[in-house]
VEXBANU-909907 format. One record per atom (N, C-alpha, C): z, y, x; residue in three letters. Coordinates in steps of 0.2 Angstrom, whole numbers, padded with zeros to 4 digits, always signed. Example, Ala and Ser with C-alpha at 12.3 -4.5 7.8 and 13.67 -1.06 7.14 Angstrom:
<recs>
+0039-0028+0066ALA+0039-0022+0062ALA+0039-0016+0066ALA+0035-0011+0064SER+0036-0005+0068SER+0039+0000+0064SER
</recs>
This chain:
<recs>
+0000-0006+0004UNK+0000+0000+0000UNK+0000+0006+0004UNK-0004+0010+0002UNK-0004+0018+0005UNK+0002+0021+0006UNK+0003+0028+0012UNK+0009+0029+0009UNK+0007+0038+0010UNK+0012+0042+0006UNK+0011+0049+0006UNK+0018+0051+0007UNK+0021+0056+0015UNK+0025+0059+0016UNK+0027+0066+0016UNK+0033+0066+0016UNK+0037+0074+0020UNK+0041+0071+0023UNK+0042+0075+0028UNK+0047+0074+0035UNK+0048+0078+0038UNK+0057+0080+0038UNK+0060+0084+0039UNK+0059+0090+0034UNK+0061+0090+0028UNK+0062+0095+0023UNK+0069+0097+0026UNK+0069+0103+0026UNK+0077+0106+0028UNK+0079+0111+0019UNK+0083+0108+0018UNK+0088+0111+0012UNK+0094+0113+0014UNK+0097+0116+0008UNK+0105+0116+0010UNK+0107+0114+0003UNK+0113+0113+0002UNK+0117+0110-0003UNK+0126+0111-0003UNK+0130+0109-0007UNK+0136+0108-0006UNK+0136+0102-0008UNK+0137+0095-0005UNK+0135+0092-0006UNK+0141+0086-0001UNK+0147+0082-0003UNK+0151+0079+0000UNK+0157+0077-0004UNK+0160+0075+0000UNK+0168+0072-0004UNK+0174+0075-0001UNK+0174+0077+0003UNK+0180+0082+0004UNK+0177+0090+0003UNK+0185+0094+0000UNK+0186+0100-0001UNK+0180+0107+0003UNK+0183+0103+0009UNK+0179+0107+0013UNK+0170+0109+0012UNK+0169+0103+0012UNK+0161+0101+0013UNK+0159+0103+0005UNK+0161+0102+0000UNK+0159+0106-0006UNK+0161+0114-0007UNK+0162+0116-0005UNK+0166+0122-0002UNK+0160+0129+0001UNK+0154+0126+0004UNK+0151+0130+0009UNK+0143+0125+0007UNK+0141+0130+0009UNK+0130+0125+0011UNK+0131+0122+0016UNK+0128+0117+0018UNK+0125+0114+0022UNK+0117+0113+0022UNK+0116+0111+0029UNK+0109+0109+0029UNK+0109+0102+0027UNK+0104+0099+0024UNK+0102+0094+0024UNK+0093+0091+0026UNK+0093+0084+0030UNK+0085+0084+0031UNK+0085+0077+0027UNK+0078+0079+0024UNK+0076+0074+0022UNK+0068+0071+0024UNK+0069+0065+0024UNK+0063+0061+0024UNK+0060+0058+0017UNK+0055+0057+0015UNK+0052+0056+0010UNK+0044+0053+0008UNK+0045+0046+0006UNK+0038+0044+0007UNK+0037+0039+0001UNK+0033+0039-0002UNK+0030+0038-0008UNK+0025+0028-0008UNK+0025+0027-0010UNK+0019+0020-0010UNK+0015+0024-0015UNK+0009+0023-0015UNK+0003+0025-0018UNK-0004+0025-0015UNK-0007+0020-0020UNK-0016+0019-0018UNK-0019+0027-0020UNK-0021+0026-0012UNK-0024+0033-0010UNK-0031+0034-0012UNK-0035+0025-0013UNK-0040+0021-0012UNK-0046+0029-0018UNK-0043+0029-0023UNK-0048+0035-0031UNK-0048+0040-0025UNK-0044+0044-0020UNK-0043+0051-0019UNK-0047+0049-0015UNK-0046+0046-0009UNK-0051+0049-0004UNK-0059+0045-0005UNK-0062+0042-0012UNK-0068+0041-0013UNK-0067+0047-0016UNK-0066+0052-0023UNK-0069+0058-0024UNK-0066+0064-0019UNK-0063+0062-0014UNK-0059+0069-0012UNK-0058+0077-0017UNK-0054+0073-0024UNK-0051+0076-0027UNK-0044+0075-0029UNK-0040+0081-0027UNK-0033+0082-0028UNK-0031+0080-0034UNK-0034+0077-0040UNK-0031+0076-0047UNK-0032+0068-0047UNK-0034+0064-0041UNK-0034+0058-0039UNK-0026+0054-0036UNK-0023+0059-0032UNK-0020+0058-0027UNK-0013+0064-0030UNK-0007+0061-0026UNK-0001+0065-0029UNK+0001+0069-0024UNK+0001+0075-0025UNK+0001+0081-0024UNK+0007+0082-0020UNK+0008+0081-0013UNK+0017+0081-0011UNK+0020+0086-0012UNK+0017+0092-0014UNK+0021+0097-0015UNK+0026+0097-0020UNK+0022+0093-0025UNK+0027+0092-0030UNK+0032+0089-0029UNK+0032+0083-0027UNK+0039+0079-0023UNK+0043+0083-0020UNK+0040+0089-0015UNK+0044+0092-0009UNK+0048+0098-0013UNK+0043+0100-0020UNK+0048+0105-0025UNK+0053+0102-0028UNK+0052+0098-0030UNK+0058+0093-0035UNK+0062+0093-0029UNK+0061+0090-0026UNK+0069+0089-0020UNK+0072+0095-0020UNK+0067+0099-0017UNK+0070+0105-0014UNK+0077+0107-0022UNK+0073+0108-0028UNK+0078+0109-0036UNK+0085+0106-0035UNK+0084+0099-0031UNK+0091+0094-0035UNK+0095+0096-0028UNK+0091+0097-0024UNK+0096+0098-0017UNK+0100+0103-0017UNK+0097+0109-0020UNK+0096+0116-0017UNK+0103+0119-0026UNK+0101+0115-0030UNK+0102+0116-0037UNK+0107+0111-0040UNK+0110+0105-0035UNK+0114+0101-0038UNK+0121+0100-0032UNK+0125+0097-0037UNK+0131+0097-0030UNK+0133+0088-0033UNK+0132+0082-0026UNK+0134+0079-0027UNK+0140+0075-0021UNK+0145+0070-0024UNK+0150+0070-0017UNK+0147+0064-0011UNK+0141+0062-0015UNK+0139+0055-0012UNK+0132+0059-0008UNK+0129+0055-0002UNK+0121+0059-0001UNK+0118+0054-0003UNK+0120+0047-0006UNK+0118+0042-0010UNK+0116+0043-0015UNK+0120+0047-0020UNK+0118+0048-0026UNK+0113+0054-0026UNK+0113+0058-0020UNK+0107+0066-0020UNK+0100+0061-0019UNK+0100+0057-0015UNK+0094+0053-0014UNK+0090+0048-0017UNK+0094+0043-0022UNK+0095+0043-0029UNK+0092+0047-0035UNK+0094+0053-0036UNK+0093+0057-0040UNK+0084+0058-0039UNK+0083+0062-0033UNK+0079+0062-0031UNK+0073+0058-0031UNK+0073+0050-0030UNK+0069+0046-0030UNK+0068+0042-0038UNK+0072+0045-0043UNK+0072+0043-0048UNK+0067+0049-0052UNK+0068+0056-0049UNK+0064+0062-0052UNK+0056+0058-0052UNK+0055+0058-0044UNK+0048+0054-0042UNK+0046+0048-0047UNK+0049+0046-0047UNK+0046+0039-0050UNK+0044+0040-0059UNK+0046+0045-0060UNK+0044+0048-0067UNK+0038+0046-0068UNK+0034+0049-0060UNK+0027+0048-0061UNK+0025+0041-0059UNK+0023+0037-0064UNK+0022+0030-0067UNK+0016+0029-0062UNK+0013+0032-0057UNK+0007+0028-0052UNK+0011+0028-0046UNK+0017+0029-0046UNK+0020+0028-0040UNK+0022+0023-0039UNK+0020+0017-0034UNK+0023+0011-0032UNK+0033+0011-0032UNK+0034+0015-0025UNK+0039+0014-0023UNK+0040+0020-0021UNK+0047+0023-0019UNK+0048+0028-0014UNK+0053+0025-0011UNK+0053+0030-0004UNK+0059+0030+0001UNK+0062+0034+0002UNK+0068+0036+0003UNK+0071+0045+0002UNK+0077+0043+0007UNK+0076+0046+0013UNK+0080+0048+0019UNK+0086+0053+0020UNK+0093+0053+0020UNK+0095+0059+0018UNK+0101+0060+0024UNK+0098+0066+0029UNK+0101+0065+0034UNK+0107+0073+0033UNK+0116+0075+0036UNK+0119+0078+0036UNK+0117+0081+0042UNK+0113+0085+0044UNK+0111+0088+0051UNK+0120+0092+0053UNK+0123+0094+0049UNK+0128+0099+0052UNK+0135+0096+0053UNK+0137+0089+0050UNK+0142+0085+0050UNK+0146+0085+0055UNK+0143+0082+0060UNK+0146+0080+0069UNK+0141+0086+0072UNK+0144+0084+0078UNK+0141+0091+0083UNK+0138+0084+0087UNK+0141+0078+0090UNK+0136+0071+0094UNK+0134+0068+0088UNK+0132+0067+0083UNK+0127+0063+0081UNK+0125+0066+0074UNK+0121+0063+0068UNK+0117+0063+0065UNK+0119+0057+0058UNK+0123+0057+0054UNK+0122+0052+0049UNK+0117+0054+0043UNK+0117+0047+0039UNK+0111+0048+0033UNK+0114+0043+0028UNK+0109+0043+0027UNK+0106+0037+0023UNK+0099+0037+0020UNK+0098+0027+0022UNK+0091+0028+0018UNK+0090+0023+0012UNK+0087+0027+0005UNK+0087+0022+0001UNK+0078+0020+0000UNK+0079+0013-0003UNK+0073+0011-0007UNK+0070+0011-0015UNK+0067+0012-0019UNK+0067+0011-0026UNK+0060+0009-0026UNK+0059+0005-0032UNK+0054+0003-0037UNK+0053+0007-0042UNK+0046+0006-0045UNK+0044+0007-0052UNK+0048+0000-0055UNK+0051+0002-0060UNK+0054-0006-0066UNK+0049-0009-0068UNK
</recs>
């Protein structure tokens, strides 16, 4: 299966389980990548073929930017469920990294979803 991404969307959020970290924005980076036959778009190389990433990368942006959750499970979640709305998507992948957590490392999470 085809795939169509974003990588490294940077958002901010209030978004975590303790006081603090809901308290203040954060950055968050996301990855995000989509299953979908590309096969109709690039025979007519038209855009109403093919799914438009900006949509996916605006949705995100909405739930990250306009939601406060204590999990990044369930920001990712959310997220990969807005996408799947659209009924030709196989599958998505939603990466959901705390860029400003630790000063030595990087935590995330990555989930997977289907269409039902």
């Amino acid at each position: 299966m085809d795939k169509i991404f974003i990588e490294h969307l940077a958002v901010r959020g209030k978004h975590g389980v303790s006081d603090e970290e809901r308290s203040r924005e954060q950055e968050f980076m996301l990855d995000i990548e989509i299953e979908f036959d590309t096969k109709a778009a690039a025979e007519s190389d038209d855009l109403a073929g093919t799914v438009d990433y900006d949509s996916f990368r605006a949705s995100a942006k909405e739930i990250a930017e306009g939601s406060s959750f204590h999990l990044i499970e369930k920001l990712a979640d959310t997220i990969a469920q807005n996408i799947l709305e659209d009924k030709r998507i196989a599958g998505v992948k939603i990466s959901v990294r705390k860029s400003e957590m630790y000063s030595d490392c990087t935590p995330g999470v990555t989930i997977v979803r289907a269409q039902a």
